[in-house]
Biotite code that builds the C-alpha atoms (Angstrom):
import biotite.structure as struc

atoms = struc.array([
    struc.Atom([-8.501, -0.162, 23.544], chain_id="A", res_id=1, res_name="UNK", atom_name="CA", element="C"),
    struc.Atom([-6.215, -0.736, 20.035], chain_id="A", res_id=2, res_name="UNK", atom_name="CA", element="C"),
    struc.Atom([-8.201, 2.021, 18.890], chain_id="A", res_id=3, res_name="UNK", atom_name="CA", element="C"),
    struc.Atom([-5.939, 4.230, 20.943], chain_id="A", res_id=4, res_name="UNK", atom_name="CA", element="C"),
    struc.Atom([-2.869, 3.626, 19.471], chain_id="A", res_id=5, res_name="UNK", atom_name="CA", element="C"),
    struc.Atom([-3.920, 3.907, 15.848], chain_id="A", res_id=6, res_name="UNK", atom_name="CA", element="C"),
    struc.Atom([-6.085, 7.059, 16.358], chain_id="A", res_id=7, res_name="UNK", atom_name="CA", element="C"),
    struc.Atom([-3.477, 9.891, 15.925], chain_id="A", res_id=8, res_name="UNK", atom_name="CA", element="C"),
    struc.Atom([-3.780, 12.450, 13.597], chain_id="A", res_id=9, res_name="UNK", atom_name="CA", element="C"),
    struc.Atom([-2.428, 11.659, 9.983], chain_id="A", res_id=10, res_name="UNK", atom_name="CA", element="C"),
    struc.Atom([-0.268, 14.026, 7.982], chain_id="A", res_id=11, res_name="UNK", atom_name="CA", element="C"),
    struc.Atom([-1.578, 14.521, 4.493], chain_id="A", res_id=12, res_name="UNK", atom_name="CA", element="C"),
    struc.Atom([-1.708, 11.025, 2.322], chain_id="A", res_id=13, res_name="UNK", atom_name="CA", element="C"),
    struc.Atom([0.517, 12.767, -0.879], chain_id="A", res_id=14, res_name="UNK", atom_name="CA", element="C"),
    struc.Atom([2.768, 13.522, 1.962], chain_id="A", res_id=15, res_name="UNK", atom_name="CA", element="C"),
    struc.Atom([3.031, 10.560, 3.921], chain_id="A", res_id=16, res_name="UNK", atom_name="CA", element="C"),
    struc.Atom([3.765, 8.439, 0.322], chain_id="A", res_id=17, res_name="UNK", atom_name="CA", element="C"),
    struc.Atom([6.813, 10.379, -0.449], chain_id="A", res_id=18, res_name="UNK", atom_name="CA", element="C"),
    struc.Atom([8.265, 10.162, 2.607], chain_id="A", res_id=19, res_name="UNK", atom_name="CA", element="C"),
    struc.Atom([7.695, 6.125, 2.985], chain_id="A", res_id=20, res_name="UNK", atom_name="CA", element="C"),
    struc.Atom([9.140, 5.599, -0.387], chain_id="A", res_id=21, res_name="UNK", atom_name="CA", element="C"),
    struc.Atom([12.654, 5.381, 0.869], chain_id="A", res_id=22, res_name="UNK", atom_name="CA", element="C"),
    struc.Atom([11.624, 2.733, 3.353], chain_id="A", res_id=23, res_name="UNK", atom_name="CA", element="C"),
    struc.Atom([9.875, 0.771, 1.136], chain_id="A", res_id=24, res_name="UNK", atom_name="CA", element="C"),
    struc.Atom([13.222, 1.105, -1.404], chain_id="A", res_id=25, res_name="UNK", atom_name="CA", element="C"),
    struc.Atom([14.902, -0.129, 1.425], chain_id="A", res_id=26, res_name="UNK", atom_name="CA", element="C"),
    struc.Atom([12.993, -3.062, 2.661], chain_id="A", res_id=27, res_name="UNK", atom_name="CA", element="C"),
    struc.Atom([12.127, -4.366, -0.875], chain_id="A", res_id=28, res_name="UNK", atom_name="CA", element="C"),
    struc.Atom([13.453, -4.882, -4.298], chain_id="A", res_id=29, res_name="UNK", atom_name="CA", element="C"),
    struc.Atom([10.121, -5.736, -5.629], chain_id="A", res_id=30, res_name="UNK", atom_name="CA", element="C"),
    struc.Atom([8.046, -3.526, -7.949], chain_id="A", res_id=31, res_name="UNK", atom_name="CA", element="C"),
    struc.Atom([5.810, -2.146, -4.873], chain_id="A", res_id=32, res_name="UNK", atom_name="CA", element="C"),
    struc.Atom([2.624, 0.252, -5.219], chain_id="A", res_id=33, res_name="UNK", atom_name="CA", element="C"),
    struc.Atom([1.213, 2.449, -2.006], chain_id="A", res_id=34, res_name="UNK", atom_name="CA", element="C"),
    struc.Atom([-2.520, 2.916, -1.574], chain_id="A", res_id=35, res_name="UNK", atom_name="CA", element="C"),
    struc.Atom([-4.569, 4.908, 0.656], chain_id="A", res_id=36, res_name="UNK", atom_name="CA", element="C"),
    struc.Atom([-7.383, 2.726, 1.746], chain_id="A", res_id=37, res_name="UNK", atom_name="CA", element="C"),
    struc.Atom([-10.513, 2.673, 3.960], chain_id="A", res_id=38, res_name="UNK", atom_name="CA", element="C"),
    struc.Atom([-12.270, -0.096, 5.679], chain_id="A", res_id=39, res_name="UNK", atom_name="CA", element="C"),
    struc.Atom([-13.279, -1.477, 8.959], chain_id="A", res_id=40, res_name="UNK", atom_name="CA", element="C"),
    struc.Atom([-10.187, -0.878, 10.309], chain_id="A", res_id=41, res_name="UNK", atom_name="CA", element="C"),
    struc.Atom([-10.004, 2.916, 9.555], chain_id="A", res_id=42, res_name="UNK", atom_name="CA", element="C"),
    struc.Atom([-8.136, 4.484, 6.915], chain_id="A", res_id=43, res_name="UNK", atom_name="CA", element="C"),
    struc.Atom([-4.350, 2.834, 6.180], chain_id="A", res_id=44, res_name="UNK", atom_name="CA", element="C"),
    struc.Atom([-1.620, 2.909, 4.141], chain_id="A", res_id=45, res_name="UNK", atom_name="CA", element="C"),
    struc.Atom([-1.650, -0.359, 1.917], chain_id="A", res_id=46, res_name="UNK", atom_name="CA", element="C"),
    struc.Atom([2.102, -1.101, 0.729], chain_id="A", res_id=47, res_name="UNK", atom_name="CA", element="C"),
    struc.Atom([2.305, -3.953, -2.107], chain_id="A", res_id=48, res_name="UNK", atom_name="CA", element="C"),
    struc.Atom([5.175, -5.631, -3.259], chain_id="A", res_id=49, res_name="UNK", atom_name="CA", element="C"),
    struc.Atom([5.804, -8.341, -6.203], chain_id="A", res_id=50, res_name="UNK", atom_name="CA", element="C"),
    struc.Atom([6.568, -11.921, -6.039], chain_id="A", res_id=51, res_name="UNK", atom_name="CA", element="C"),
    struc.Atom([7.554, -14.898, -8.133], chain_id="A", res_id=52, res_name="UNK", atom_name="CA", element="C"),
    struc.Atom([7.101, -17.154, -5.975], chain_id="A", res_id=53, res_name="UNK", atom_name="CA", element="C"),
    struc.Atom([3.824, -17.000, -3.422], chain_id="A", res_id=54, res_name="UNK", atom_name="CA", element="C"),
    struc.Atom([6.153, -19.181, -0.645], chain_id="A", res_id=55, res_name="UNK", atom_name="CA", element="C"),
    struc.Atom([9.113, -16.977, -0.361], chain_id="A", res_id=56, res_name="UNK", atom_name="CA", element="C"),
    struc.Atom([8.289, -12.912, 0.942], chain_id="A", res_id=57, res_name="UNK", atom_name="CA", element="C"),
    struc.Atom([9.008, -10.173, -0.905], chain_id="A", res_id=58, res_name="UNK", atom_name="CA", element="C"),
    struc.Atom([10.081, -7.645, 2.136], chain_id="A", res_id=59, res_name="UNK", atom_name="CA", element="C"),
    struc.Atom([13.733, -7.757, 3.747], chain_id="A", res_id=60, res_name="UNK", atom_name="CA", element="C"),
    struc.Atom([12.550, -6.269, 6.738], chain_id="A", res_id=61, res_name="UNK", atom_name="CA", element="C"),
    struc.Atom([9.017, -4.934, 8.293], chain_id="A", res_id=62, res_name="UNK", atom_name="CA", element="C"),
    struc.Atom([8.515, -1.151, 7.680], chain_id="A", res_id=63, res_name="UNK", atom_name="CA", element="C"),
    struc.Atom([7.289, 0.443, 11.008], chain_id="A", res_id=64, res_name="UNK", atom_name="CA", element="C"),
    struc.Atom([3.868, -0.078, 11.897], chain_id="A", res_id=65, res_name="UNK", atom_name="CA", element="C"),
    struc.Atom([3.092, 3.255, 12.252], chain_id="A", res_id=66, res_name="UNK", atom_name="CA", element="C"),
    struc.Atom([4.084, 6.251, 9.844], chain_id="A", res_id=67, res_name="UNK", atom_name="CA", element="C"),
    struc.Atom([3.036, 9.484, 10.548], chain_id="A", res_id=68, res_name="UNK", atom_name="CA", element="C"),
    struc.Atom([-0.099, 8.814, 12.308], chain_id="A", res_id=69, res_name="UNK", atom_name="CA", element="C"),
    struc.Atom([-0.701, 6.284, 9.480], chain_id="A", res_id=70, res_name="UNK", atom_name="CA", element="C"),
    struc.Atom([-1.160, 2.827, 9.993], chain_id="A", res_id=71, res_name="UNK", atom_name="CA", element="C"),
    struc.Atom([1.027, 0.618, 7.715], chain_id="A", res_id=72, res_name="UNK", atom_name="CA", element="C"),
    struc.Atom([-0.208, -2.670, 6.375], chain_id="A", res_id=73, res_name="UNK", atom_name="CA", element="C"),
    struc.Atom([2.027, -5.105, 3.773], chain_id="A", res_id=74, res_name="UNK", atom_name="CA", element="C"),
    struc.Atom([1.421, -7.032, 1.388], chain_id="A", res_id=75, res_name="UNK", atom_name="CA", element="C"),
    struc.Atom([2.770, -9.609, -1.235], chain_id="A", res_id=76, res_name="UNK", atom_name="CA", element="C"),
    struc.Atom([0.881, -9.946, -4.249], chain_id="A", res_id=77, res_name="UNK", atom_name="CA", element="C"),
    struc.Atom([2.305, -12.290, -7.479], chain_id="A", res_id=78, res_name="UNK", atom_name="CA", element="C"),
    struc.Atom([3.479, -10.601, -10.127], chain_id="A", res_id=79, res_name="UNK", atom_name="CA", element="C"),
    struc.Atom([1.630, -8.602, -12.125], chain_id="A", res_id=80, res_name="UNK", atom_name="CA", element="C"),
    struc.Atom([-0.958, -8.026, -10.000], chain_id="A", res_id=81, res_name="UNK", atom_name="CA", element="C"),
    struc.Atom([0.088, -4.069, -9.249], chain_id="A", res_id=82, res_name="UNK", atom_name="CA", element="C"),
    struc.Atom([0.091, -3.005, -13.329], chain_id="A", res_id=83, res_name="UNK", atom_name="CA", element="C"),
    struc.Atom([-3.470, -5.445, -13.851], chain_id="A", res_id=84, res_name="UNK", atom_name="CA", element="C"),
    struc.Atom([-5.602, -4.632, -10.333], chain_id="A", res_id=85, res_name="UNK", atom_name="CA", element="C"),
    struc.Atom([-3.697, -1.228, -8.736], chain_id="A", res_id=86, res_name="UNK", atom_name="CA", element="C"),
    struc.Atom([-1.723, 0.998, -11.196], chain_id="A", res_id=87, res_name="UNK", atom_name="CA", element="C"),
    struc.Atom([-5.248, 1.096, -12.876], chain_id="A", res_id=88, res_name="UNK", atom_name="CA", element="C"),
    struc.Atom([-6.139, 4.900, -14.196], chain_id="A", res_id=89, res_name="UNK", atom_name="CA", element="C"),
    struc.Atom([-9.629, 5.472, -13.598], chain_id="A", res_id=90, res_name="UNK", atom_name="CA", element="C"),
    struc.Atom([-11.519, 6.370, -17.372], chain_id="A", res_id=91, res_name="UNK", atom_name="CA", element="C"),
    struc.Atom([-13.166, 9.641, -17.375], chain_id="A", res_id=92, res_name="UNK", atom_name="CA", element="C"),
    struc.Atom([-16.214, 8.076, -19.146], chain_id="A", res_id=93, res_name="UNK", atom_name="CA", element="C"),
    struc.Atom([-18.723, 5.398, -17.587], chain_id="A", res_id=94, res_name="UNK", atom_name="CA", element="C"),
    struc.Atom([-19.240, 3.920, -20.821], chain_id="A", res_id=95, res_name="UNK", atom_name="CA", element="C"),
    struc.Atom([-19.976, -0.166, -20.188], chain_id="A", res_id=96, res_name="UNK", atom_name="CA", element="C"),
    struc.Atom([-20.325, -0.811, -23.749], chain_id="A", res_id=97, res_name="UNK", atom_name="CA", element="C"),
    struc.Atom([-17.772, -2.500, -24.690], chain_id="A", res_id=98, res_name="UNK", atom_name="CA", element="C"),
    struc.Atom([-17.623, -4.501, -21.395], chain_id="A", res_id=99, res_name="UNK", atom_name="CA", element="C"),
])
């Protein structure tokens, strides 16, 4: 029955970004990273913002749940973690040489 609410139809990812980036401005002053992702629960729209401290949240207040058609999840990650793990650009080789 959740399935309902979340299954709308989604205006274009590239889209949906830009216009969530003035939320996410506003509810954070963390370094914050947006991701389309895919998984069991459908496809969503991953927000991330920095911390220093694990214990204490990075968000000032909850961005909607729901953004057009896209379902909004948040997250804290420590510092660092969006330059190391997200803000990764994919190599246009597959050499594993030098792994």
């Amino acid at each position: 029955m959740a399935n309902i609410y979340w299954n709308k139809e989604k205006a274009p990812f590239d889209e949906a970004e830009e216009k969530i980036k003035p939320l996410v401005i506003e509810c954070t002053d963390s370094a914050f990273f947006i991701k389309k992702h895919s998984g069991d629960c459908g496809t969503t729209l991953n927000v991330y913002a920095e911390t220093d401290d694990p214990e204490v949240s990075s968000w000032h207040t909850r961005l909607p749940a729901q953004f057009m058609g896209w379902r909004v999840l948040m997250y804290n990650c420590p510092t660092g973690y969006i330059k190391a793990f997200l803000d990764v650009k994919k190599e246009d080789n597959d050499d594993v040489s030098n792994w």
